[in-house]
N, C-alpha and C positions, 0 to 999 in steps of 0.2 A: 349712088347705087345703094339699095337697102342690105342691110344685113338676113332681114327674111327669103324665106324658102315660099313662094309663093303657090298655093298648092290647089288643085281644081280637085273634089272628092265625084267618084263616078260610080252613082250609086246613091241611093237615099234610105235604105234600108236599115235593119237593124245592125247589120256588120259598117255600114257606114258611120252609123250614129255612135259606135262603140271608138270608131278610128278617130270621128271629129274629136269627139269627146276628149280622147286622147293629147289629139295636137294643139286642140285650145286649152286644155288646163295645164300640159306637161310640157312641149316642144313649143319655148317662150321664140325660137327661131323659126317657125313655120306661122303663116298664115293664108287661112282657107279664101278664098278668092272667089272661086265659085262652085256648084253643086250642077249635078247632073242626073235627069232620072225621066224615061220616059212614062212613067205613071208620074202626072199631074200632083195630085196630093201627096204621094209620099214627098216628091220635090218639094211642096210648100213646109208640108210640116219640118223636114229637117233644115230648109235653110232659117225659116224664122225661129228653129231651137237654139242656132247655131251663128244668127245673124248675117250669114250668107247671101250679098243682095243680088251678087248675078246670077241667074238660074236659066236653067237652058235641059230641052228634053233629048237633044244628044250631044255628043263629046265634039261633032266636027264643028256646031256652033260654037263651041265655048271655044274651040281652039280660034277660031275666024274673031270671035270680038273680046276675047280676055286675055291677056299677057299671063302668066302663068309659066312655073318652071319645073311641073311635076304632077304629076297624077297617082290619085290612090283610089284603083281598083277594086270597089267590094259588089260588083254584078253577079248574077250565077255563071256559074264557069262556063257554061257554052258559049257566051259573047266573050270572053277574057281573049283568043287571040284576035279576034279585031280590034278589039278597043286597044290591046296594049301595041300593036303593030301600028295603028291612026296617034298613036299618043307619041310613038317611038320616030315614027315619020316625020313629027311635026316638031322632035329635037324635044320633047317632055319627058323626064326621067319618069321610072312608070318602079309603082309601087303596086304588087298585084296579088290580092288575096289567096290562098290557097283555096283549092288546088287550083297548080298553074293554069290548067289545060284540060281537055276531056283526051287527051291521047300523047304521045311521044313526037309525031309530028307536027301538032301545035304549038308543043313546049321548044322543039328546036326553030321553026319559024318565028315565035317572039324571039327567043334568045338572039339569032340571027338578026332579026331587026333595030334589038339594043344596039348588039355589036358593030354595025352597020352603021348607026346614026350617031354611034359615039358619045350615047344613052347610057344611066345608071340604069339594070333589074336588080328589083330585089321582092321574092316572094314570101309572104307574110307568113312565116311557120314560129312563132314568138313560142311555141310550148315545148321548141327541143331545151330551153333553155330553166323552164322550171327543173326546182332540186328533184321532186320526183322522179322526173323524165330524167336526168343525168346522172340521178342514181341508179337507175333502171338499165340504161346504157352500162355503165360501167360494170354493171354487175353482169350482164352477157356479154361484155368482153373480157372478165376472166376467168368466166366458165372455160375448161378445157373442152377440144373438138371432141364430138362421140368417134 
């Protein structure tokens, strides 16, 4: 068994290309498996940046011919709870770009479906974590109530 995290990106976009980018230079434990992107060219052009050879124009193929144990999410939000519920279904921890969901009943139907399949979620909000943002928190948490 490999020690890699084998990851299908869904998405060929600019948010996708920032995440590959990511897990190929940083996350020496992840490797990209395959790509997914119903616009033709965008698919090309990211998987040969990113040497990506499986490529596929939706996520249920890639599930049917690629082994894979996780999915990262950078589509526009309105497809986010299908894909992550098809990814969550098929046992693929589901990595899902913000914003979750276009509504609160989206975001409880994926959540339900991690839960369900006994799936990692985790949604990409990486900017509560700059100093900025944390000083900015802290600081209206010890403003006093008006």
């Amino acid at each position: 068994m490999s020690d890699s995290t084998r990851i299908c990106l869904v998405g060929a976009g600019r948010a996708a290309k920032v995440h590959a980018n990511s897990l190929v230079h940083h996350v020496p434990t992840a490797t990209l498996v395959a790509v997914v992107d119903p616009v033709p060219e965008a698919l090309q052009a990211t998987a040969e940046q990113f040497g990506i050879h499986a490529r596929f124009l939706t996520l249920g193929e890639a599930i049917q011919q690629v082994d894979f144990d996780a999915v990262v999410i950078t589509t526009p939000t309105f497809t986010h709870k299908d894909l992550a519920i098809l990814a969550a279904g098929a046992g693929k921890h589901v990595f899902l770009e913000k914003p979750m969901a276009l509504n609160l009943a989206e975001c409880d139907a994926i959540i339900h479906s991690a839960e369900q399949n006994g799936v990692q979620l985790q949604l990409g909000f990486m900017r509560r974590f700059d100093p900025e943002f944390v000083e900015a928190a802290q600081r209206i948490q010890q403003q006093p109530p008006e």
